[in-house]
C-alpha positions in Angstrom: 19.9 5.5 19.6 16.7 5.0 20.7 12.7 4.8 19.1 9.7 4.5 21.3 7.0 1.6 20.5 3.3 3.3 21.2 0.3 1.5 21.9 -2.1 4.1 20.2 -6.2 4.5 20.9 -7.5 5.1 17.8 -10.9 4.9 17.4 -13.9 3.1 18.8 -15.2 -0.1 16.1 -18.3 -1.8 17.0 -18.1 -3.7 14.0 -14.7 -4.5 14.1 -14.2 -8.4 12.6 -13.2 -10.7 15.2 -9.7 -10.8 15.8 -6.6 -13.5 16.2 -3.3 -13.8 16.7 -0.7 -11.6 14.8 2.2 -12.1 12.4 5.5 -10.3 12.6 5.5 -6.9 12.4 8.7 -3.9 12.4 9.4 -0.6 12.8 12.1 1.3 12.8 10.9 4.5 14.5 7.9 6.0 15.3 6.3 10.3 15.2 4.5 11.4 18.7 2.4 13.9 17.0 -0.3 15.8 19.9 -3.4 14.4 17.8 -2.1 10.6 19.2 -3.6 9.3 22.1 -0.3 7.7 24.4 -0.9 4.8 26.1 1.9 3.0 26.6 5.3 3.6 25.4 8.6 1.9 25.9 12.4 2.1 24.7 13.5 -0.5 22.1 16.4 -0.7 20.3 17.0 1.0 16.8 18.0 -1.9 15.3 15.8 -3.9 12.8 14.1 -6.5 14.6 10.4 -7.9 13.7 7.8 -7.3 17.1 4.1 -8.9 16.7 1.0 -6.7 16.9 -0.9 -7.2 20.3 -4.3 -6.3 19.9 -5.9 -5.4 23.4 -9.3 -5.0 23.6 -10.0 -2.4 26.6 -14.1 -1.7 27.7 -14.8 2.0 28.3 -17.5 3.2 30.8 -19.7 2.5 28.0 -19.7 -1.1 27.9 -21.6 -1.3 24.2 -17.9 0.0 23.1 -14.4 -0.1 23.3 -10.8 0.4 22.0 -8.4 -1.5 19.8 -4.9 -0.7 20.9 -2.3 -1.5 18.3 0.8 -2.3 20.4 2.9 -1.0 18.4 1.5 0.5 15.6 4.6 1.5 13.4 3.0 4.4 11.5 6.3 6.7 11.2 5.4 10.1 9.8 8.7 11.3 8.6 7.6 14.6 7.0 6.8 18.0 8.6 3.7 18.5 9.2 3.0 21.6 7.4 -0.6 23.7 6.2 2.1 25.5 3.6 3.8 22.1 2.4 2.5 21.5 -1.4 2.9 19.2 -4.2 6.1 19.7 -6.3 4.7 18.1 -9.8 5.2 21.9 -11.7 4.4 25.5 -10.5 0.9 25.4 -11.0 -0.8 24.1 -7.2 -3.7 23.7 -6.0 -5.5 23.8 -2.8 -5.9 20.3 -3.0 -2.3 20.3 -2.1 -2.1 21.5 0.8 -1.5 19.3 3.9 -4.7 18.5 5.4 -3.6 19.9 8.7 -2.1 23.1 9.9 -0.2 21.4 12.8 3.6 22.0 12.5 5.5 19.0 14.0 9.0 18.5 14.1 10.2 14.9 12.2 12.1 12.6 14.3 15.8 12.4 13.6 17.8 9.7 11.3 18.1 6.5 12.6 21.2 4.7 13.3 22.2 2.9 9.9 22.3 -1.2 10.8 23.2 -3.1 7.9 20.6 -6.2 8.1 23.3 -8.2 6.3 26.4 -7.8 4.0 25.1 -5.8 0.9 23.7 -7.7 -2.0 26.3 -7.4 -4.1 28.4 -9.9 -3.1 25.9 -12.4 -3.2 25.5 -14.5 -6.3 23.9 -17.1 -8.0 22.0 -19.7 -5.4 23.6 -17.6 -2.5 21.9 -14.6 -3.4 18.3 -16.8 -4.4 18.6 -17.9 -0.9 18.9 -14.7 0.8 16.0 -13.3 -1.2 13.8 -16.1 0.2 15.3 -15.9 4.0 14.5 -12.0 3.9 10.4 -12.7 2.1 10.5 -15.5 5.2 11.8 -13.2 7.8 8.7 -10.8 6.8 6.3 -13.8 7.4 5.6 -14.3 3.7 2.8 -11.7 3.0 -0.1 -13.1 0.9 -2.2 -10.0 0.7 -0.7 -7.0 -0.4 -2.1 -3.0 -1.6 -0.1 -2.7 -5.0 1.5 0.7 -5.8 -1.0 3.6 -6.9 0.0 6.9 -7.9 -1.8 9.8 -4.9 -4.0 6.5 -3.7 -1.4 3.9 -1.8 -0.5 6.8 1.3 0.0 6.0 4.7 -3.6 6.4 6.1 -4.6 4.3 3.1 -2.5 1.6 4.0 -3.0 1.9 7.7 -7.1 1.5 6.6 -6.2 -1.7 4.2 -3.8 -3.2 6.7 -6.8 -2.9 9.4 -8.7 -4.5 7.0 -6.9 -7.7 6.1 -3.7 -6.7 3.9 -0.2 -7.5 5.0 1.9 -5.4 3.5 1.8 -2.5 1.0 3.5 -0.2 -1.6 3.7 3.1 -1.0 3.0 5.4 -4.4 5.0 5.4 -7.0 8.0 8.4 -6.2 10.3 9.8 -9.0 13.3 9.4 -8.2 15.2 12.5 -9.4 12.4 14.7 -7.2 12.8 12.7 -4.4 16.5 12.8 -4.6 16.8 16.9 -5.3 13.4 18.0 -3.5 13.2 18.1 0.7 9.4 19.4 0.3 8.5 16.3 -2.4 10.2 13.8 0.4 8.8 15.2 3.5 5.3 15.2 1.7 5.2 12.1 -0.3 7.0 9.5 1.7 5.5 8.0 4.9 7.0 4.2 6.2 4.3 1.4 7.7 6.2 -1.9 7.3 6.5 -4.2 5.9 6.5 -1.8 3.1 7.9 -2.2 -0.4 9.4 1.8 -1.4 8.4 2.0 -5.3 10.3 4.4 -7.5 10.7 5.1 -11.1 13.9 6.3 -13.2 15.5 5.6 -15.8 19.0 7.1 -14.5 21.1 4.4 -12.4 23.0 6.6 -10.3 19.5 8.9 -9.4 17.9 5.4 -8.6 20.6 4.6 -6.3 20.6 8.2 -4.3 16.9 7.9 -4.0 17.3 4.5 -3.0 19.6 5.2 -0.4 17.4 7.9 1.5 14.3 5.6 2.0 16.8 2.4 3.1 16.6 2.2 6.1 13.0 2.4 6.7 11.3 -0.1 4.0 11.6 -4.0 3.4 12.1 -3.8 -0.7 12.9 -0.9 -2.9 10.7 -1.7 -5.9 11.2 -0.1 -9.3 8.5 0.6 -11.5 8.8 -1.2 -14.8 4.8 -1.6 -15.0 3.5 1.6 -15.4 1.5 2.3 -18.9 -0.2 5.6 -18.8 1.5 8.4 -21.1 3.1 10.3 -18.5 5.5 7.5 -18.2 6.1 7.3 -21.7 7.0 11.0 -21.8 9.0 10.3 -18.8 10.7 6.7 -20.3 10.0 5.6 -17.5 7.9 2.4 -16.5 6.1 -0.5 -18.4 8.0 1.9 -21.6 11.4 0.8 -20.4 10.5 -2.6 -21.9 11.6 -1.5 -24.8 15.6 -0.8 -23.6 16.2 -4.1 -21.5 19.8 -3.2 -21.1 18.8 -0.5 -19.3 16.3 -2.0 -17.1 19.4 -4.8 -16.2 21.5 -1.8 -15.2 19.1 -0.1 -12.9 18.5 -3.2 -11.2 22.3 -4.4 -10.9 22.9 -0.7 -9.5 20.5 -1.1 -6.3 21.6 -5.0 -5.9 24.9 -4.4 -6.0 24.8 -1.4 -3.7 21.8 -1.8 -0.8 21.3 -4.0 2.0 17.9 -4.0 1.8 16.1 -6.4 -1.1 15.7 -4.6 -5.1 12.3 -6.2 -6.1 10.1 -5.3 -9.6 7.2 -4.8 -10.7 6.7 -5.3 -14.5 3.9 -6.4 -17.3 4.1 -9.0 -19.3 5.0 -9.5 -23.4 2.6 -9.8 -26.1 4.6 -13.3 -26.4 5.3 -15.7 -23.4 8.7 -16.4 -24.2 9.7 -13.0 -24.3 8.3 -12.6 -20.9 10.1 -15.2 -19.6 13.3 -14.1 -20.8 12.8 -10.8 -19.1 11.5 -12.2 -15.8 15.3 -14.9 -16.1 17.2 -11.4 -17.0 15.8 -9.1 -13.8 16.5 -12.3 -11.4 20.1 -12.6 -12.7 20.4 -8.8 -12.2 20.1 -8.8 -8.8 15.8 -8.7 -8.6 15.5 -10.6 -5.0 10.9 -10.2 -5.6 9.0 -10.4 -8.7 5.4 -8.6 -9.1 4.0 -9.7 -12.2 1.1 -8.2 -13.7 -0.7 -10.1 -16.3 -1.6 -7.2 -18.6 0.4 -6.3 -21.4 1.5 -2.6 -21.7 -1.4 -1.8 -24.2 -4.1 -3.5 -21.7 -4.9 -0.3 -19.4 -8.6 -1.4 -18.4 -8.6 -3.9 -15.5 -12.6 -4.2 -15.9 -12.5 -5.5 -19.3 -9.2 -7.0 -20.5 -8.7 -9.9 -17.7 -5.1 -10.7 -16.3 -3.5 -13.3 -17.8 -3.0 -15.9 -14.7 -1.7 -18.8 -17.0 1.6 -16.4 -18.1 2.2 -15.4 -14.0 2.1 -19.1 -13.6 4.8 -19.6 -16.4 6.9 -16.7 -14.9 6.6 -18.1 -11.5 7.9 -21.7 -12.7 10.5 -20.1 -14.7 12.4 -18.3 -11.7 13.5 -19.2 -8.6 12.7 -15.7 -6.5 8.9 -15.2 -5.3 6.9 -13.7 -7.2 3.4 -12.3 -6.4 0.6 -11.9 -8.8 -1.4 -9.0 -9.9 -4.5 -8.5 -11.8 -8.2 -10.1 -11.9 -8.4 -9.6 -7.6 -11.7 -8.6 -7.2 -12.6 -10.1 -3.4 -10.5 -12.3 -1.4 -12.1 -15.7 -2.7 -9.8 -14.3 -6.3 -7.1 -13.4 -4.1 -6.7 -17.1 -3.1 -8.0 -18.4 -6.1 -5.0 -16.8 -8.5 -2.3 -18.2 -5.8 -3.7 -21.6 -6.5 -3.4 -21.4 -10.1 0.0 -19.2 -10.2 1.5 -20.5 -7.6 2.7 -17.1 -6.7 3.1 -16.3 -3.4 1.2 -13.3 -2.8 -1.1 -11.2 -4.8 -1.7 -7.7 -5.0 -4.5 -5.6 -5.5 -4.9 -1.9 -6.4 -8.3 -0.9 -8.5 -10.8 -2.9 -6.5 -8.8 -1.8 -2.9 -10.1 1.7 -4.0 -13.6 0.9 -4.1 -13.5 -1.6 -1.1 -10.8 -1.3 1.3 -12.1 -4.2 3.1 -11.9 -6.6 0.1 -9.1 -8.6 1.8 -11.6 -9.3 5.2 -14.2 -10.9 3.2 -16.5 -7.7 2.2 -17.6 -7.3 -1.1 -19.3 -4.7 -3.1 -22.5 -4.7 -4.6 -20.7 -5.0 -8.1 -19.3 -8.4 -7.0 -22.4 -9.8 -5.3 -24.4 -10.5 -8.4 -25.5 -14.2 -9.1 -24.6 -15.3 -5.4 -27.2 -13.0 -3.6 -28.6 -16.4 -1.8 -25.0 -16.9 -0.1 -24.2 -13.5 0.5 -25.6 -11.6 3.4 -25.1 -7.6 4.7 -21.5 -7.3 6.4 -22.3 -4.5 8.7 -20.2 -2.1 6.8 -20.2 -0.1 4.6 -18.1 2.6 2.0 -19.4 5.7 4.1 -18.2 3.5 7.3 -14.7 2.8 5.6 -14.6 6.6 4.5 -15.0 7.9 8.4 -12.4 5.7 9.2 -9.6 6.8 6.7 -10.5 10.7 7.5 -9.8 9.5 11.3 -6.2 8.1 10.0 -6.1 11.4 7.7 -6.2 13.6 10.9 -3.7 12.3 12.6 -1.4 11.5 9.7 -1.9 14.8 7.2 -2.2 14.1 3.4 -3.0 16.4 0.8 -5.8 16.7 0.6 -6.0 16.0 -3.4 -5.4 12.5 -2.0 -8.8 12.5 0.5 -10.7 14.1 -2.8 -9.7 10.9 -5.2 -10.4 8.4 -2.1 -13.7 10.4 -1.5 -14.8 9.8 -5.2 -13.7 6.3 -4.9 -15.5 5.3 -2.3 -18.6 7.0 -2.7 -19.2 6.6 -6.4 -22.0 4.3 -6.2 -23.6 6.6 -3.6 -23.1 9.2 -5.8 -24.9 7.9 -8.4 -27.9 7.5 -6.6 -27.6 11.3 -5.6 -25.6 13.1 -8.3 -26.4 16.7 -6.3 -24.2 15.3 -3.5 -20.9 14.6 -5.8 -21.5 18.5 -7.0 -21.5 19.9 -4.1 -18.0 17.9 -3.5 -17.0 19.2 -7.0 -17.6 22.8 -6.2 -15.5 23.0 -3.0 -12.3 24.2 -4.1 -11.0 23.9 -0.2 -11.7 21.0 1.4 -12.5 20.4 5.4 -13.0 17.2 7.5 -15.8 18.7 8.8 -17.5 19.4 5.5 -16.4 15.8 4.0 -18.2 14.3 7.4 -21.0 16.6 6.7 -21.3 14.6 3.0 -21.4 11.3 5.2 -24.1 12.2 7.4 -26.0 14.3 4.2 -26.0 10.7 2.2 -27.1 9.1 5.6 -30.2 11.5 5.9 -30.9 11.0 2.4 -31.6 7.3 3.0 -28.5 6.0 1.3 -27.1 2.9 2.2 -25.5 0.3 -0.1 -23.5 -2.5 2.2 -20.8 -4.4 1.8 -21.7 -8.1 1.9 -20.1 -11.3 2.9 -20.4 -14.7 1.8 -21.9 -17.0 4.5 -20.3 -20.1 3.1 -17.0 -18.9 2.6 -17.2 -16.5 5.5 -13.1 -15.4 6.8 -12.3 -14.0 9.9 -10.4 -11.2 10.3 -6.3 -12.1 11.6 -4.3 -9.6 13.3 -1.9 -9.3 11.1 -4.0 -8.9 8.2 -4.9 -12.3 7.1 -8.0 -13.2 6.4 -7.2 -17.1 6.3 
C-alpha cells in the first residue's frame, strides 16, 4: 500500500511571519483533488512514521511575491466531495448545508491497518503511564493546540490556525452513534490534519468503540467529550452531564483503552470542590485516559468572557496525575498561552473562543479587545480579520465545508467590522445561499468602506513565527 506526500502551492503571503525550522509532522494518506496545485510528489510508505514540514520559499516572475510550499502538507479529505452531501442533525436542512463545492471527487481507499504498538489494554499501571508519555513525546509535545468546537474546529480551520502558530488540533465534536450508522454524517463531518486529537461523545461503550475504530487509523488520540455544558448535551447525557454517572464515564474510557492502539485522552470540567476533581481526574487515568484536557470551568460556568478559568485547580490536577495534561481556559493571546503553562504546569494549552475571533492568536497577533492599556508597546501587525478571512475561504475551496460552517467563521471574524457597518452583516443575513464570490465581495465592500481594524503585536514580547507552529 502506498500514499503520495504533495508539496502543495497554496497561496501567495506577503505578510507571512518569518519562518524556522519545523517539528515533526505525519500523515497517513493524502486526497489529489483538481483544485490542488502538484508540485512534487513522491511514494512513502503507509505505515505511521512522523516526516518534518519543509517550508520552501520559491520567487515568481514577480519578485515582490512568492510561494510557501508545505512539503508535505497532510490535509487528507476523506469525504466525497459532493454539492448534494448535507448535514444529518434531523430532516429539516438548509442551504447552509450544502458542501461549498459542486466538485465530485472520489475518496482515497483505506489504509493498510499498522498497529503502532500492542493495544493499550495490556498495558498497566507505570507501563501504561509510560507509553502515554513516549506517544505525547513521539508527537513532539505540542504546546499550542485549537480545542474542540462544535461546526468551528474543521479542516480548513485548522489548516488556517496551524499556519498560524498552533500545533495540533481537535477536530469538532462527532456523535458517535451518527458517525457509526451514517456514511453521509462521516464523509461530511470528518477530515484528518495530524497531529489530530478525533473528539467524540456517547454515552454507549460499545457505540464509542465502533466509532472509535473507524477514525483509528488516521488520528493521534481519540478524545471523549466529558466537557460539554450546553443543553443539547444534557438532552443527549452526554458531555460535562456525565459527571454525574462516573461509573459510566470509567467504562467508556476502559472500553477504548482496552481495545485501541491509538491513545484514549479526555476532555472534562472541573467540580464545584477540588477534591472531587481530583478524584475524577485519579479515576479517568486509572481507566485507561493516556491525556488529560482540563478545563477550569465548572459545568454551570458557560461564559468564558466573564467567569475566568480556574488555573490554580488545573495546577492541582496536573500534580495529582502522572499523564500530561493540557490546560484550557483564560487564553486570550499567546503571552496567556505561556503564562497558564507556567502556573499549571500543564503541558499544552488549548484555545477555542478567542481562536474564533483571531486565528493568529498563537503568532503573536492580537485583537483590538486585547490591546487596551499596552497601546505604547503594541504596534499594527500587518494583518488583519478580513486578511485571515481570504485565507480560510482559499482553504475552503479546496477542502469543501458546509457552508453553515463559512457563515459562523464569517460572523466570527468580522464582528467588529460589522459593528461599525451593521448594513454589511444584513446583507450577509439575507443570503439564504452563499457564494465565495459574494463572501469576497463582503471583504472588498468593507475595504471600500474604509474599514480596517488590525491585528497588533507587542514590540517587546514580539515571537516569531516556527514552522511547525510554535511561536517560541
Amino acid at each position: 500500500m502506498e500514499s503520495i506526500a504533495l508539496s502543495l502551492s497554496l497561496t501567495n503571503y506577503p505578510n507571512f511571519p518569518k519562518l524556522k525550522s519545523a517539528a515533526p509532522f505525519s500523515h497517513p494518506k493524502t486526497l489529489i483533488g483538481d483544485r490542488l496545485n502538484l508540485c512534487h510528489c513522491r511514494f512513502l510508505s503507509m505505515r505511521y512514521k512522523p516526516s518534518p514540514i519543509h517550508l520552501i520559499r520559491r520567487h515568481t516572475q514577480n519578485s515582490d511575491s512568492s510561494l510557501f510550499l508545505f512539503k508535505p502538507l497532510m490535509a487528507t479529505q476523506t469525504q466525497p466531495i459532493c454539492s448534494q452531501a448535507r448535514h444529518t442533525h434531523g430532516e429539516n436542512n438548509s442551504e447552509d448545508d450544502i458542501l461549498c463545492s459542486s466538485e465530485v471527487t472520489v475518496s482515497p481507499s483505506e489504509p493498510e491497518t499498522v498497529p503502532l504498538a500492542r493495544p493499550n489494554g495490556y498495558l498497566t499501571g507505570e507501563a501504561r503511564i509510560e507509553w502515554a508519555w513516549a506517544h505525547w513525546n513521539k508527537l513532539g509535545r505540542p504546546k499550542l493546540i485549537v480545542a474542540p468546537m462544535v461546526d468551528n474546529s474543521e479542516l480548513p480551520f485548522r489548516m488556517l490556525c496551524r499556519k498560524y502558530g498552533a500545533q495540533a488540533a481537535y477536530t469538532p465534536m462527532l456523535h458517535a452513534r451518527i458517525f457509526s450508522e451514517t456514511e453521509k454524517y462521516r464523509s461530511q463531518e470528518f477530515t484528518t490534519y495530524r497531529p489530530l486529537f478525533v473528539q467524540f461523545c456517547a454515552n454507549d461503550p460499545d457505540v464509542l468503540l465502533e466509532a472509535a475504530r473507524r477514525v483509528e487509523p488516521y488520528c493521534d488520540y481519540v478524545d471523549i467529550n466529558f466537557g460539554c455544558p450546553q443543553r443539547i448535551a444534557r438532552r443527549g447525557n452526554y458531555g460535562a452531564f456525565l459527571m454525574d454517572n462516573l461509573p459510566l464515564v470509567k467504562s467508556l474510557v476502559e472500553k477504548l483503552s482496552n481495545n485501541l492502539t491509538v491513545p484514549v485522552s479526555c476532555k472534562i470540567r472541573i467540580f464545584p470542590q477540588l477534591q472531587d476533581t481530583i478524584n475524577y481526574a485519579k479515576m479517568l487515568e486509572e481507566a485507561g485516559c493516556a491525556l488529560l484536557a482540563v478545563h477550569g470551568r465548572t459545568r454551570d460556568e458557560k461564559d468564558g468572557k466573564k467567569i475566568r478559568a480556574n488555573w490554580e485547580i488545573i495546577k492541582a490536577v496536573r500534580d495529582a496525575v502522572k499523564i500530561p495534561v493540557i490546560a484550557n481556559g483564560n487564553v486570550r493571546h499567546v503571552e496567556d498561552a505561556y503564562q497558564c503553562i507556567e502556573e499549571t504546569g500543564a503541558e499544552g494549552v488549548l484555545s477555542a473562543e478567542a481562536l474564533l475571533e483571531n486565528p493568529a492568536l498563537f503568532a503573536g497577533y492580537r485583537t483590538a479587545e486585547w490591546v487596551s492599556g499596552e497601546e505604547e508597546i503594541c504596534r499594527d501587525g500587518g494583518l488583519d480579520q478580513a486578511d485571515l478571512l481570504v485565507e480560510y475561504l482559499k482553504f475552503c475551496e479546496m477542502y469543501p465545508v458546509p457552508w453553515r460552517m463559512i457563515r459562523s467563521h464569517v460572523h466570527k471574524l468580522l464582528g467588529e467590522w460589522f459593528r461599525v457597518h451593521p448594513e454589511v452583516r444584513e446583507e450577509l443575513n439575507a443570503q439564504s445561499i452563499l457564494t465565495f464570490e459574494f463572501l469576497y465581495g463582503i471583504v472588498d465592500r468593507l475595504r471600500g468602506l474604509g474599514v480596517r481594524i488590525p491585528l497588533c503585536v507587542k514590540d517587546g514580547n514580539k515571537c516569531e513565527l516556527y514552522a511547525n507552529g510554535s511561536s517560541r
